[in-house]
N, C-alpha and C positions, 0 to 999 in steps of 0.2 A: 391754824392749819388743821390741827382737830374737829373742831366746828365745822371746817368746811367738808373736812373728809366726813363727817357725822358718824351717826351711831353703828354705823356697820363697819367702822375702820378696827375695831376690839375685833370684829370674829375673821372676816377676811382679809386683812393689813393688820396683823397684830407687831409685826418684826417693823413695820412703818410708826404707828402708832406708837412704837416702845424707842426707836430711834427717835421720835420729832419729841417726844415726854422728855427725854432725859439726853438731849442734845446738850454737848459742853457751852457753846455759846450761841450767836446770832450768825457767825460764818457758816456752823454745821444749819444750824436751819435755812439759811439763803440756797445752801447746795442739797437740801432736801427736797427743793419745790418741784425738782422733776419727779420724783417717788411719790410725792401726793397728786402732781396731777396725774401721772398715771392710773393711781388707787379711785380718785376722783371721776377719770375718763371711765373708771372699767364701769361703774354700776351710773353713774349719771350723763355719758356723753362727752364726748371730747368738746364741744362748743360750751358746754356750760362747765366743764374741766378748766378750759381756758379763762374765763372770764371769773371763774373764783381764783383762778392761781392771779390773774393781773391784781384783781385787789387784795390779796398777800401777799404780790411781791411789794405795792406801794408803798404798804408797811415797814419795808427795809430804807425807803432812801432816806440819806443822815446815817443810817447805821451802820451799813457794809459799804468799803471803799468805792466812791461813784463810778470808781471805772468797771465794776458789777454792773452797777443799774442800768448802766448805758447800754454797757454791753443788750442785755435785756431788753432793751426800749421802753425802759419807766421815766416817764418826762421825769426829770428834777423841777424840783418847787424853789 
């Protein structure tokens, strides 16, 4: 989620950035991915917001109960 948000998430998402760092587990990070794609839309674009948060969320299935991911539309594997 860092990565994707990159190097500008410290100066403008610092309160994003310091939540997804030091999230208690994998549920608070699955309920973050709107806060980073937002942080992600504001300086790169909602289309390409989008398609970094899909391959972050892919990351969760197996981890967060499938009835998240569905919800979402991440195929299951």
């Amino acid at each position: 989620m860092l990565r994707a948000m990159g190097s500008a998430a410290s100066t403008r998402f610092p309160v994003i950035q310091l939540r997804v760092t030091y999230a208690d587990d994998i549920q608070d990070l699955w309920y973050l991915r709107g806060d980073v794609l937002a942080a992600i839309a504001s300086f790169d674009g909602e289309a390409l917001a989008r398609e970094k948060l899909a391959a972050i969320s892919e990351l969760f299935v197996g981890l967060v109960p499938s009835t998240l991911t569905a919800k979402s539309g991440i195929l299951r594997r």
